[in-house]
Biopython code that builds the backbone (N, CA, C, O; Angstrom):
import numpy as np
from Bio.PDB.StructureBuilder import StructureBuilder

atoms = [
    (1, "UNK", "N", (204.559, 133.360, 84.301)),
    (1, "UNK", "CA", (205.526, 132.329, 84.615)),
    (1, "UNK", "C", (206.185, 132.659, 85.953)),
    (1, "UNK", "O", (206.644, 133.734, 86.340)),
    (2, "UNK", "N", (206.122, 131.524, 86.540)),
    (2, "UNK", "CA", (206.769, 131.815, 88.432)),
    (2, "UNK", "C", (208.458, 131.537, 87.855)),
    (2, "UNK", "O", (208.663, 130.713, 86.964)),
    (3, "UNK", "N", (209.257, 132.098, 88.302)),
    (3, "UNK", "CA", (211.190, 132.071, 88.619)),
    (3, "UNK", "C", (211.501, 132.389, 89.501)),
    (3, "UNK", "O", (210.950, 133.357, 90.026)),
    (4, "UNK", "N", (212.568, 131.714, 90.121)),
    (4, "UNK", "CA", (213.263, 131.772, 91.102)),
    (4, "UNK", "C", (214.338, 131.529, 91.156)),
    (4, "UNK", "O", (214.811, 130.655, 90.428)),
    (5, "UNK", "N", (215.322, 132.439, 92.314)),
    (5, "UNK", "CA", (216.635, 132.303, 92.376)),
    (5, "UNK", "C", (216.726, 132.076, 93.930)),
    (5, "UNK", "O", (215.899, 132.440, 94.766)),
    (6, "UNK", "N", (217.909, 131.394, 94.144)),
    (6, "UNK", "CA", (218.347, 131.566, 95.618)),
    (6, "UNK", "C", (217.732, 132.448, 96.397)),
    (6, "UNK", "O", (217.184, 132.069, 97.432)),
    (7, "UNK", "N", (217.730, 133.987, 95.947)),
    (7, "UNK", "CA", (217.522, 135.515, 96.500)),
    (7, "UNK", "C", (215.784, 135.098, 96.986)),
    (7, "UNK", "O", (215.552, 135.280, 98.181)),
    (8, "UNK", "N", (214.724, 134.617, 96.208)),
    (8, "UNK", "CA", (213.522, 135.117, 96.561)),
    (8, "UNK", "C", (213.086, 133.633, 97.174)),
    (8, "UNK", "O", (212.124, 133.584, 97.941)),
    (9, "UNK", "N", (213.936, 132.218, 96.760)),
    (9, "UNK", "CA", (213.824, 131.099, 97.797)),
    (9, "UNK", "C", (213.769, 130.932, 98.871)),
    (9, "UNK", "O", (212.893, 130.442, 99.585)),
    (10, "UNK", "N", (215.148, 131.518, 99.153)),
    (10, "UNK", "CA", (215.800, 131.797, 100.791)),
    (10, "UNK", "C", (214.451, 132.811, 101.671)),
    (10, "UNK", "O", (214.065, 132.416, 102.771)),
    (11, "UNK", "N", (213.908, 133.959, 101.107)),
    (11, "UNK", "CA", (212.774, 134.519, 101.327)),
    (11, "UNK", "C", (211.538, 134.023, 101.473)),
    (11, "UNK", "O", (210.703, 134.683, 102.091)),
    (12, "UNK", "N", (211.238, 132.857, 100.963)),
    (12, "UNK", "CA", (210.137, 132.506, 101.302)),
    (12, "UNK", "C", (210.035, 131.486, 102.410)),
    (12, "UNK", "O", (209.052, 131.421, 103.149)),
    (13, "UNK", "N", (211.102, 130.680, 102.502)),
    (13, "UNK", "CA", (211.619, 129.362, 103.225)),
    (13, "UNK", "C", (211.938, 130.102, 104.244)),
    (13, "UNK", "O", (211.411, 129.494, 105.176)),
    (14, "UNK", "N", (212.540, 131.169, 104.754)),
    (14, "UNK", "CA", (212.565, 131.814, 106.232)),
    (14, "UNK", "C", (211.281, 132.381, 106.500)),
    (14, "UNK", "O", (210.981, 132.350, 107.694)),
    (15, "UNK", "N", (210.596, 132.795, 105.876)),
    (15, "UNK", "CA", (209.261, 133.444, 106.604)),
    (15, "UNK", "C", (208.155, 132.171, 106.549)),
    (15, "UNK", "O", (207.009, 132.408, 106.930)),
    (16, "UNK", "N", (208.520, 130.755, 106.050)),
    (16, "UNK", "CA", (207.640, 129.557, 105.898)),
    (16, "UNK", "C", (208.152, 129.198, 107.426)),
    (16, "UNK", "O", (207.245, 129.373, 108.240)),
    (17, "UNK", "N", (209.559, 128.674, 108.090)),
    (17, "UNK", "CA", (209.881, 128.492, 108.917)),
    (17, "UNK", "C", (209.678, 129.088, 110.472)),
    (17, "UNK", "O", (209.688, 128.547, 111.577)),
    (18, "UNK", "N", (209.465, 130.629, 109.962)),
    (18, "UNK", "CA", (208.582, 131.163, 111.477)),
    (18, "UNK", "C", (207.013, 131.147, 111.366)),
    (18, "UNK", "O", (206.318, 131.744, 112.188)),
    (19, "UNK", "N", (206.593, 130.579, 110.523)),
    (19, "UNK", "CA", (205.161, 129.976, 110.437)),
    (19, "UNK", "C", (204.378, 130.843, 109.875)),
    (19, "UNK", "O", (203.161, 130.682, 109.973)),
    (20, "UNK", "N", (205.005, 132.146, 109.039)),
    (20, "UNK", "CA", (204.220, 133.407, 108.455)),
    (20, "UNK", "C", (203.432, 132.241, 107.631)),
    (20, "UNK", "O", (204.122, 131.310, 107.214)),
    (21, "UNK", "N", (201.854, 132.231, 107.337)),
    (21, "UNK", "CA", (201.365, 132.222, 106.082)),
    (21, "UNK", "C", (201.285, 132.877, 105.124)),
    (21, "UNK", "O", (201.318, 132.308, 104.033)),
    (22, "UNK", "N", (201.191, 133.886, 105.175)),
    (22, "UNK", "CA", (201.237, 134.888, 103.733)),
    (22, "UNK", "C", (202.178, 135.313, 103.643)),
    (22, "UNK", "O", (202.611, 135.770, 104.701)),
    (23, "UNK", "N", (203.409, 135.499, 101.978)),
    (23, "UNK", "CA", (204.245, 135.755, 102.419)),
    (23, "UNK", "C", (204.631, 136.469, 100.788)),
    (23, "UNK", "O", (204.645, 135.876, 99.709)),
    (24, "UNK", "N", (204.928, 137.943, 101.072)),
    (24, "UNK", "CA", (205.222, 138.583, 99.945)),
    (24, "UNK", "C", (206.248, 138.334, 99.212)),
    (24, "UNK", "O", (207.272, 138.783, 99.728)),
    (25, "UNK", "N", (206.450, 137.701, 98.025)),
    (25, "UNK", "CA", (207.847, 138.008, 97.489)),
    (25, "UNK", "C", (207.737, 137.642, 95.558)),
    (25, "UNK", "O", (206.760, 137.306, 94.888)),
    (26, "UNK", "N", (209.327, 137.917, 95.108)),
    (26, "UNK", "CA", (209.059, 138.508, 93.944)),
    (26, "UNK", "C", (208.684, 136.653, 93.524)),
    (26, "UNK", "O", (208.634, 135.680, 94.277)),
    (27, "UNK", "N", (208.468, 136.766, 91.953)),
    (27, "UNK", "CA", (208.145, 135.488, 91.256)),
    (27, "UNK", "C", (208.461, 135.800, 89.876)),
    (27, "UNK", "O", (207.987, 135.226, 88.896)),
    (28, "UNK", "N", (209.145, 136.579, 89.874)),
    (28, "UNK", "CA", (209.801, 137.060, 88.636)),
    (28, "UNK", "C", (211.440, 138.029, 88.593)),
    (28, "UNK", "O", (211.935, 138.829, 87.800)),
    (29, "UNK", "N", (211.966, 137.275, 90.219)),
    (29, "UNK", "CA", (213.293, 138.027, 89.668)),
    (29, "UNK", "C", (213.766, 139.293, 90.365)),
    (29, "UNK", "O", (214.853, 139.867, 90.431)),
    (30, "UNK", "N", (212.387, 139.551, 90.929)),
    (30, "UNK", "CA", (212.536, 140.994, 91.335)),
    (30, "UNK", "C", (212.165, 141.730, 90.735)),
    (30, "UNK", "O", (212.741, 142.816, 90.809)),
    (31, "UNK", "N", (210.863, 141.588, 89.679)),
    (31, "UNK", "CA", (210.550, 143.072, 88.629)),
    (31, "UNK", "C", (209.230, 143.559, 89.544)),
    (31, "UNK", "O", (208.783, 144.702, 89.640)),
    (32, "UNK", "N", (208.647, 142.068, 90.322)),
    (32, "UNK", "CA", (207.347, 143.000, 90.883)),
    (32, "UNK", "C", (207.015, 141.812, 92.417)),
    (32, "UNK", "O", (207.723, 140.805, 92.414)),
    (33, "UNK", "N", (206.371, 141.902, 93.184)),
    (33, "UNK", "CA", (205.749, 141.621, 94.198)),
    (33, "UNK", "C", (204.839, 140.772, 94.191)),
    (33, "UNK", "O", (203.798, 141.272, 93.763)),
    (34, "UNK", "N", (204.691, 139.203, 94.599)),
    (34, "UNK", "CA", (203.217, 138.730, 94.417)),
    (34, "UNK", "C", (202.893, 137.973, 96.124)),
    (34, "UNK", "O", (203.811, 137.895, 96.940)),
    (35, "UNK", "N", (201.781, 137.581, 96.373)),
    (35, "UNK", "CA", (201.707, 137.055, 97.567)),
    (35, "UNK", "C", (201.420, 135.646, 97.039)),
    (35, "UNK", "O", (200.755, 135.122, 96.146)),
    (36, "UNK", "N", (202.522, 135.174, 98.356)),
    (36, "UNK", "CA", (202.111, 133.512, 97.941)),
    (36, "UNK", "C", (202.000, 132.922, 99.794)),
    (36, "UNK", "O", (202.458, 133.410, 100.827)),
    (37, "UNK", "N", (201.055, 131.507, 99.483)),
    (37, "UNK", "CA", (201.049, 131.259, 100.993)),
    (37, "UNK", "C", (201.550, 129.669, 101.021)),
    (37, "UNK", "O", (201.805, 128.877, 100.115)),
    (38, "UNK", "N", (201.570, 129.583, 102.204)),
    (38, "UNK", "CA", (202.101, 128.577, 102.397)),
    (38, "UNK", "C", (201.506, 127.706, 103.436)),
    (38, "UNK", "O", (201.666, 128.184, 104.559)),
    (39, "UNK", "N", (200.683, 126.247, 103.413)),
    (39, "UNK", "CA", (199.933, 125.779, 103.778)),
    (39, "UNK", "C", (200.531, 124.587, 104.168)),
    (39, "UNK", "O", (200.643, 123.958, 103.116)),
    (40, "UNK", "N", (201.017, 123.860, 105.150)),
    (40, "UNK", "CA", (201.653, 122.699, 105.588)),
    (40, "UNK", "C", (203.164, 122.632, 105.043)),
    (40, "UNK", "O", (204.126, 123.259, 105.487)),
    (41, "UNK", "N", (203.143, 121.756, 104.016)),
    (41, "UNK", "CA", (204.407, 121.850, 103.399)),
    (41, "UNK", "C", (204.415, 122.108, 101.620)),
    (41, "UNK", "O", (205.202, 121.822, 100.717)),
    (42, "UNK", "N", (203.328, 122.678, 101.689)),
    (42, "UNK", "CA", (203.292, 123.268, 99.913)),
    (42, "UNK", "C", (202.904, 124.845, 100.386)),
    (42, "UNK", "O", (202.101, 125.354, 101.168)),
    (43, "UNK", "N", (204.100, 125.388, 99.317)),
    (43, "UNK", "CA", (203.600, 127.081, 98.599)),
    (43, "UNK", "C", (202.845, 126.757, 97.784)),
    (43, "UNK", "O", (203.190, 125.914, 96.956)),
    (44, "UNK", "N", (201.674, 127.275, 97.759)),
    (44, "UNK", "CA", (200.757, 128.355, 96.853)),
    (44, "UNK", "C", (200.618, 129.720, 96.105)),
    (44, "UNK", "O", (200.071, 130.649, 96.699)),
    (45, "UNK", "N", (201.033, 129.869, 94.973)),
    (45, "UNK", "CA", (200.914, 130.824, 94.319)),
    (45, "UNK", "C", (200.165, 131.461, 93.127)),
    (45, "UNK", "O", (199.656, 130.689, 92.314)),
    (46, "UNK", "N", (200.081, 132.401, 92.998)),
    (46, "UNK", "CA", (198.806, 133.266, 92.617)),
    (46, "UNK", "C", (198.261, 132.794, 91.863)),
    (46, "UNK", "O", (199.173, 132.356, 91.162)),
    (47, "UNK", "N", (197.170, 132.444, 91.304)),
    (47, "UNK", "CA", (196.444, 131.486, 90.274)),
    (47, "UNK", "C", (196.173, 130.249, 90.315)),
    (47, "UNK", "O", (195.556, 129.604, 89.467)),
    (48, "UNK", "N", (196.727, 129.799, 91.522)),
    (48, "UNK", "CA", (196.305, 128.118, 92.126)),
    (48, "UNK", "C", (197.345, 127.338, 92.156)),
    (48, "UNK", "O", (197.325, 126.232, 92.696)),
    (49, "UNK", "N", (198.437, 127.878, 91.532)),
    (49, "UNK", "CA", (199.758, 126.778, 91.212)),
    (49, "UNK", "C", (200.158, 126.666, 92.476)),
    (49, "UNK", "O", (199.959, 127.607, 93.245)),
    (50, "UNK", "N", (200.868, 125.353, 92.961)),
    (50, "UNK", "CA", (201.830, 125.180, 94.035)),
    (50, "UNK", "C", (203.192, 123.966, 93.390)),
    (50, "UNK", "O", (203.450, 123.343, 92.360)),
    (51, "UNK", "N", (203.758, 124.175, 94.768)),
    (51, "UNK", "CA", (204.983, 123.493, 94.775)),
    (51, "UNK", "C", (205.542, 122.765, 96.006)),
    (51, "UNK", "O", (205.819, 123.541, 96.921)),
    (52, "UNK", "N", (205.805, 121.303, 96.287)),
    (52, "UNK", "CA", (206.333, 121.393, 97.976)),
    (52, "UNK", "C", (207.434, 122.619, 98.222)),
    (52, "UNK", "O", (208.293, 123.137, 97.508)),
    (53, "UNK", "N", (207.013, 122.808, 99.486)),
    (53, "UNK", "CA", (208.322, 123.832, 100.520)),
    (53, "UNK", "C", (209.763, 122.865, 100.563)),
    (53, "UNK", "O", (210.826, 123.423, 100.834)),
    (54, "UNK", "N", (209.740, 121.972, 100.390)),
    (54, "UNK", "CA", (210.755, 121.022, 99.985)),
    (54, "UNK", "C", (211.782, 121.630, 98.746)),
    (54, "UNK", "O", (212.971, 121.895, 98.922)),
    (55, "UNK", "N", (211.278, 121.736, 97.872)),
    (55, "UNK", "CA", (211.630, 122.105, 96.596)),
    (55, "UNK", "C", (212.154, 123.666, 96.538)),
    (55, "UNK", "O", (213.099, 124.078, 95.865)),
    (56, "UNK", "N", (211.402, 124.343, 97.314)),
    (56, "UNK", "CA", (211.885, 125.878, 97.437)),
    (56, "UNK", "C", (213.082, 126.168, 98.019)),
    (56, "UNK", "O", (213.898, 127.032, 97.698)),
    (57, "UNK", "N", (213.120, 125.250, 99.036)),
    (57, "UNK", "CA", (214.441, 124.950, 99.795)),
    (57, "UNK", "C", (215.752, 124.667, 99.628)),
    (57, "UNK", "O", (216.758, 125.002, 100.252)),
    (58, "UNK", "N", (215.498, 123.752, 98.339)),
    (58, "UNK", "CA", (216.602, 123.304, 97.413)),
    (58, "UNK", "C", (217.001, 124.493, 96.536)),
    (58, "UNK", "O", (218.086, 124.739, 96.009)),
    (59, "UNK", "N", (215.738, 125.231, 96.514)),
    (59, "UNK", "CA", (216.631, 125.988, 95.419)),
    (59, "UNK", "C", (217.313, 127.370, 96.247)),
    (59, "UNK", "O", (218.243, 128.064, 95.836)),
    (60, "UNK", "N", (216.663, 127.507, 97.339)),
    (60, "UNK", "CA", (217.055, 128.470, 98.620)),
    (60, "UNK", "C", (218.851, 127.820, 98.482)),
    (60, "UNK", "O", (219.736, 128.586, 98.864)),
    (61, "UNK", "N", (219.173, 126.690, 98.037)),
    (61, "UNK", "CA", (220.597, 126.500, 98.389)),
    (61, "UNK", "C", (221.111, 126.501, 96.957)),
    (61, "UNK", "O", (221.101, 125.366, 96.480)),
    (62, "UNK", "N", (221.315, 126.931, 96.581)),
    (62, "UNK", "CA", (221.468, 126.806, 95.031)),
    (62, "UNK", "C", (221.549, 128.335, 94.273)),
    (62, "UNK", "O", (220.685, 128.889, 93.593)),
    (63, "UNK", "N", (223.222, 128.910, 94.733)),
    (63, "UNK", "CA", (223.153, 130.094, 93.935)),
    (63, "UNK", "C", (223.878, 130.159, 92.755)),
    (63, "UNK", "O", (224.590, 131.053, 92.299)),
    (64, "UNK", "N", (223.574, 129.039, 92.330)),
    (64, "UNK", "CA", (224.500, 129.528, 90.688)),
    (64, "UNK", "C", (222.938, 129.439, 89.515)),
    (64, "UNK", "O", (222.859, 130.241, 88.584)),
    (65, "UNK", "N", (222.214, 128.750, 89.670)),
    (65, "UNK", "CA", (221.162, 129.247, 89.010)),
    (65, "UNK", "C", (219.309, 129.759, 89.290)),
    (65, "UNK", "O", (218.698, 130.127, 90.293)),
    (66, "UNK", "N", (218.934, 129.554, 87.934)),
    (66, "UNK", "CA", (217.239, 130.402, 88.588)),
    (66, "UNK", "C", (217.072, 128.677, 87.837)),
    (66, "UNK", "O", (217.768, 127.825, 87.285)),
    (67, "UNK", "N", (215.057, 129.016, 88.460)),
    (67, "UNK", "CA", (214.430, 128.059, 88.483)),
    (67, "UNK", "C", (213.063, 128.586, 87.823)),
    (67, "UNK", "O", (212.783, 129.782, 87.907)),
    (68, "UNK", "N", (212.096, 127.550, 87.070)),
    (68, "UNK", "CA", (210.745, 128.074, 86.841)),
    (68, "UNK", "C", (209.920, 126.903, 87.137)),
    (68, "UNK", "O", (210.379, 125.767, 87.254)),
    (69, "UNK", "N", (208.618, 127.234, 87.260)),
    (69, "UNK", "CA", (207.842, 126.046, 87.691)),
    (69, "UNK", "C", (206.645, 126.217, 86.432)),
    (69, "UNK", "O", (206.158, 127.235, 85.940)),
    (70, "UNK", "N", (206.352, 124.441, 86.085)),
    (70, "UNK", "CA", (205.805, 123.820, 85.605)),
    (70, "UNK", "C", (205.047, 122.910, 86.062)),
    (70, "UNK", "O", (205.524, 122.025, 86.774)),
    (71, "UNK", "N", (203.890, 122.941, 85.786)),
    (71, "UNK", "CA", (202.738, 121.780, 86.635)),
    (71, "UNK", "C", (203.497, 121.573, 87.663)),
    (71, "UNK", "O", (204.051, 120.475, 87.720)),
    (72, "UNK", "N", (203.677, 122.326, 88.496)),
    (72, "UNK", "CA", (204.183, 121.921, 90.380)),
    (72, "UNK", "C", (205.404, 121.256, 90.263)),
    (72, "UNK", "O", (205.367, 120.175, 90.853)),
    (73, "UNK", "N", (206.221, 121.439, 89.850)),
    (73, "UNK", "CA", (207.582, 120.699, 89.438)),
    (73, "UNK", "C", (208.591, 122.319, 89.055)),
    (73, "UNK", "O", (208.184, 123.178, 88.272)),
    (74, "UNK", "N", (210.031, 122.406, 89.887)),
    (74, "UNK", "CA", (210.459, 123.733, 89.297)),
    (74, "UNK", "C", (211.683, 122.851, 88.808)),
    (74, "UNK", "O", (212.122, 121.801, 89.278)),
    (75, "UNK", "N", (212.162, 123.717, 87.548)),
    (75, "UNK", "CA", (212.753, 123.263, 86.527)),
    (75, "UNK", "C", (214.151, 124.116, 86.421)),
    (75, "UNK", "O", (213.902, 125.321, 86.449)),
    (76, "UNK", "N", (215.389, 123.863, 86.322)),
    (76, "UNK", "CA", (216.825, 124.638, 86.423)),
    (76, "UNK", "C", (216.148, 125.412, 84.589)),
    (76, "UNK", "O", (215.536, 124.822, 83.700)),
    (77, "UNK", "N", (216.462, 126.399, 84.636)),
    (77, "UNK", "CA", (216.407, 127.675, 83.325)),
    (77, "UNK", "C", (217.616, 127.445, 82.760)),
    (77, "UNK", "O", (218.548, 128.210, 83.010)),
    (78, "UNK", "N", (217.766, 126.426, 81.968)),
    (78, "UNK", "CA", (218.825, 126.026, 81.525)),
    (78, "UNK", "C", (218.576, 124.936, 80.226)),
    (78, "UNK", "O", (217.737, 124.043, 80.113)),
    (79, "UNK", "N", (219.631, 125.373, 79.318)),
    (79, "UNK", "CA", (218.995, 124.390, 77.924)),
    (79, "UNK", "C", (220.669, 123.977, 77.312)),
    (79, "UNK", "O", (221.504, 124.861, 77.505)),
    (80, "UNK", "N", (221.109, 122.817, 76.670)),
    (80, "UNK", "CA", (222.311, 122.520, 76.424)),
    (80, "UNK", "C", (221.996, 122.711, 74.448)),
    (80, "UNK", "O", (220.783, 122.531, 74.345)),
    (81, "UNK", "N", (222.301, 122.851, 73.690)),
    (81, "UNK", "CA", (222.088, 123.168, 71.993)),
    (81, "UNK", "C", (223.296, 121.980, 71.744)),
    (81, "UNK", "O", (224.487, 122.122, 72.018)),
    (82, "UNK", "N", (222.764, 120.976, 71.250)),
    (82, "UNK", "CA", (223.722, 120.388, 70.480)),
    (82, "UNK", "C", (224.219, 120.834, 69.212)),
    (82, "UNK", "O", (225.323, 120.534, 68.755)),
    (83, "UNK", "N", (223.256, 121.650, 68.594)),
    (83, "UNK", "CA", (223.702, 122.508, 67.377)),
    (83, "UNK", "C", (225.136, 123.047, 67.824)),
    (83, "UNK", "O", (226.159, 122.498, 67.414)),
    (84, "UNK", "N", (225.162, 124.009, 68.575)),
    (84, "UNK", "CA", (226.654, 125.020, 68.857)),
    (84, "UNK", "C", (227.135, 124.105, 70.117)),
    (84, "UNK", "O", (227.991, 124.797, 70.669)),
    (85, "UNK", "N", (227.008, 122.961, 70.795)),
    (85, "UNK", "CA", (227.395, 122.113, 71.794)),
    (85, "UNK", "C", (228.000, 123.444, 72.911)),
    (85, "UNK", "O", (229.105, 123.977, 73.008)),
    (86, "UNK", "N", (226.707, 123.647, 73.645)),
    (86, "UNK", "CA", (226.991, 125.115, 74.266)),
    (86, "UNK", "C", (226.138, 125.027, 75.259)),
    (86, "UNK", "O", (225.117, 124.675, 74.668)),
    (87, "UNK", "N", (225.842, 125.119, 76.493)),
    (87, "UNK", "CA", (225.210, 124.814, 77.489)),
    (87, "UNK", "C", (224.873, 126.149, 78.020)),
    (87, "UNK", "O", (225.930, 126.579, 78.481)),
    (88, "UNK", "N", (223.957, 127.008, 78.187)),
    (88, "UNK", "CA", (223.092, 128.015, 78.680)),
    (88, "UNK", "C", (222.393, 128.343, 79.610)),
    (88, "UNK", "O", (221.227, 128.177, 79.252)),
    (89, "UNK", "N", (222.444, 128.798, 80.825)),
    (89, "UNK", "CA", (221.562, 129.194, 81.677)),
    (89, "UNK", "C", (221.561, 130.403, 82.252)),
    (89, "UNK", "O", (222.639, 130.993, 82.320)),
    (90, "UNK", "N", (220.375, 131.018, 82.778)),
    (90, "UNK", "CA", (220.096, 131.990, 83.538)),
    (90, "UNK", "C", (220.987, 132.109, 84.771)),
    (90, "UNK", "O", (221.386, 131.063, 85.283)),
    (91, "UNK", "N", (221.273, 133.069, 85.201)),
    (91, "UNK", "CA", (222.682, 132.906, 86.701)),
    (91, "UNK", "C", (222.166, 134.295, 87.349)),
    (91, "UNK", "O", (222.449, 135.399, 86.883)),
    (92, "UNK", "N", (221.330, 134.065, 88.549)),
    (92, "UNK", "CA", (220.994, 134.983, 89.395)),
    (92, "UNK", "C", (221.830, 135.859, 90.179)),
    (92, "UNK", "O", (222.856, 135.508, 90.762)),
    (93, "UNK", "N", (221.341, 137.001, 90.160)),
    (93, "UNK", "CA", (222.713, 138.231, 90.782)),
    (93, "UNK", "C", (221.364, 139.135, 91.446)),
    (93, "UNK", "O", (220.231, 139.138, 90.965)),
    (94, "UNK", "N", (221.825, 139.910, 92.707)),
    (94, "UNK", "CA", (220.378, 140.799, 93.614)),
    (94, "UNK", "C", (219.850, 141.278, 92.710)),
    (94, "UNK", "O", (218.619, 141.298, 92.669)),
    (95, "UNK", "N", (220.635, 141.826, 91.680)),
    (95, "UNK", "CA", (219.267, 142.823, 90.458)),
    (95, "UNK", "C", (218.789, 142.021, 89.757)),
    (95, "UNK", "O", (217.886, 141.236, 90.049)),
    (96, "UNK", "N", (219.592, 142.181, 88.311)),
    (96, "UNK", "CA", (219.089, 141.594, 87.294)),
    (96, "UNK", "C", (219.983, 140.355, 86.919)),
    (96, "UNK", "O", (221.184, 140.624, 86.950)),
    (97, "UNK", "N", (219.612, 138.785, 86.500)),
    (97, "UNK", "CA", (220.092, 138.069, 85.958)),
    (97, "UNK", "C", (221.220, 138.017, 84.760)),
    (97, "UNK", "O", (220.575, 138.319, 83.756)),
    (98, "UNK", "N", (221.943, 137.894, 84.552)),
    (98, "UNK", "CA", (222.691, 137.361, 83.145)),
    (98, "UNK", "C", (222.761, 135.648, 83.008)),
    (98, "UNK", "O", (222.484, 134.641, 83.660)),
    (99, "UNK", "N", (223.404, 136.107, 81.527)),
    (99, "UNK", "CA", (222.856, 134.337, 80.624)),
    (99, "UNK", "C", (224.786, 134.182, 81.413)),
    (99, "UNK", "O", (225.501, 134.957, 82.048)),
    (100, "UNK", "N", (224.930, 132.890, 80.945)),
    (100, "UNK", "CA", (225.803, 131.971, 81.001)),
    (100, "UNK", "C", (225.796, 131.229, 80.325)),
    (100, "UNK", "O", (224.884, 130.413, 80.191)),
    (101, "UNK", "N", (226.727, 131.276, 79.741)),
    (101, "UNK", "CA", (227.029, 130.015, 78.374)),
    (101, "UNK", "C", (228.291, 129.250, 78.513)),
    (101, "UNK", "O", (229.332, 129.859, 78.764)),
    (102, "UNK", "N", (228.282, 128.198, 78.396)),
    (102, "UNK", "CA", (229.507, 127.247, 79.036)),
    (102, "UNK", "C", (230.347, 127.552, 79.613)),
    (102, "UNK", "O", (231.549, 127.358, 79.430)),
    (103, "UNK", "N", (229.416, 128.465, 80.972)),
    (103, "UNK", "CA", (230.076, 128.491, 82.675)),
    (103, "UNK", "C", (230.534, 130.012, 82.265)),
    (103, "UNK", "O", (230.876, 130.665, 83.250)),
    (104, "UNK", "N", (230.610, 130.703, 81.031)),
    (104, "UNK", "CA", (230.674, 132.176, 81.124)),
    (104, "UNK", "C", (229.741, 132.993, 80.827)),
    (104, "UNK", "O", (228.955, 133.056, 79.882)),
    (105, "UNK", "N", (229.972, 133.821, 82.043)),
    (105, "UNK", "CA", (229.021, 135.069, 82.152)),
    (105, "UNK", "C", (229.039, 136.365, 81.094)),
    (105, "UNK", "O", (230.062, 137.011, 80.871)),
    (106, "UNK", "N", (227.920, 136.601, 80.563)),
    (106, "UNK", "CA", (228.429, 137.454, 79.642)),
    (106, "UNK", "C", (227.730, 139.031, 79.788)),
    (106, "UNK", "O", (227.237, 139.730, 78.903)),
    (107, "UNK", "N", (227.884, 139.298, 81.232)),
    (107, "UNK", "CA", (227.595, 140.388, 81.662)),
    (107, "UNK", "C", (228.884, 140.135, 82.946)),
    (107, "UNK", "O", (229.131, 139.029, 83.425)),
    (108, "UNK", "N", (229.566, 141.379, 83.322)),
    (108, "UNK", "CA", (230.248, 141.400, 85.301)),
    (108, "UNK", "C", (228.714, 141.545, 86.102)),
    (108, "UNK", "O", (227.683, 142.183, 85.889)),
    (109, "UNK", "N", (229.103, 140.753, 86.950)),
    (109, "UNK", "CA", (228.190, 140.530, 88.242)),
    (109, "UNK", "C", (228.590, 141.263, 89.748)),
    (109, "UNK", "O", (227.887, 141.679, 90.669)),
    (110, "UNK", "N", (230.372, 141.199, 89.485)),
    (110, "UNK", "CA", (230.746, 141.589, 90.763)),
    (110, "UNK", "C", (230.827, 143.331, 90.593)),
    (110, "UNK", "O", (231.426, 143.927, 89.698)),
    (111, "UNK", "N", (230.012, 143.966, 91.767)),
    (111, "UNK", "CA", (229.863, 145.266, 92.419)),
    (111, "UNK", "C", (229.470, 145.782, 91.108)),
    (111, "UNK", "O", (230.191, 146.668, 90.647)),
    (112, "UNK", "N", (228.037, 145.233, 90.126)),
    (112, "UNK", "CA", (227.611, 146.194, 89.394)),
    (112, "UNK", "C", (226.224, 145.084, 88.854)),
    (112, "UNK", "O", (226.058, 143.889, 89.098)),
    (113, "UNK", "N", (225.589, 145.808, 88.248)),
    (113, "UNK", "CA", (224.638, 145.387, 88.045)),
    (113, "UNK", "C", (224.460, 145.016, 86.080)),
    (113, "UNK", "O", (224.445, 145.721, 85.071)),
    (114, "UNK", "N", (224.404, 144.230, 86.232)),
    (114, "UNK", "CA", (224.190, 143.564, 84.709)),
    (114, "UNK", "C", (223.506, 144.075, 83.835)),
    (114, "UNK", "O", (223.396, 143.526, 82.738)),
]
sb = StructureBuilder()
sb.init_structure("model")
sb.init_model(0)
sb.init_chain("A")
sb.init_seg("    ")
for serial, (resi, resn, name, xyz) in enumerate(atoms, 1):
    if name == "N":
        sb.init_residue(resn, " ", resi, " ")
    sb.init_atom(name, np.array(xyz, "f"), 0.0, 1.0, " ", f" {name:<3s}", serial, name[0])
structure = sb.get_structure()
């Protein structure tokens, strides 16, 4: 599964903009390294999937959550439970992610790592 946060967006969308084609970065968060390229105005990533550079961009601006992609479409990591009426998402930080549940974090983010 490809994810993304602001952190590895912003990374690909600056090295798309000086015209790098190949362009290393994480697709999981930061646990590991994959190469993805970038061909006009779609990324390509490992296994054939792509996405417009459009879309990466958006999420390059967008630091309150992560993103995953589905059939070429990336999707906010986020689910609302009408059961507990409680709204949930993933909330990107340089290391590791924490959840968020109706706008609270349930890890500190500031000057430590989750």
């Amino acid at each position: 599964m490809i994810i993304l946060s602001h952190f590895q967006a912003q990374e690909i969308s600056a090295r798309a903009k000086f015209g790098q084609k190949g362009i290393e970065a994480s697709l999981d968060l930061g646990i590991s390294v994959s190469k993805v390229k970038v061909e006009g105005q779609k990324v390509i990533f490992p296994g054939g999937e792509s996405a417009p550079l459009q879309d990466v961009e958006k999420i390059a601006k967008d630091d309150k959550s992560c993103y995953y992609l589905d059939e070429g479409k990336f999707h906010k990591l986020a689910i609302f439970s009408e059961e507990t009426n409680l709204y949930y998402k993933l909330f990107p930080t340089r290391t590791a992610p924490t959840i968020e549940i109706s706008g609270i974090r349930m890890h500190r983010v500031k000057d430590i790592t989750p």
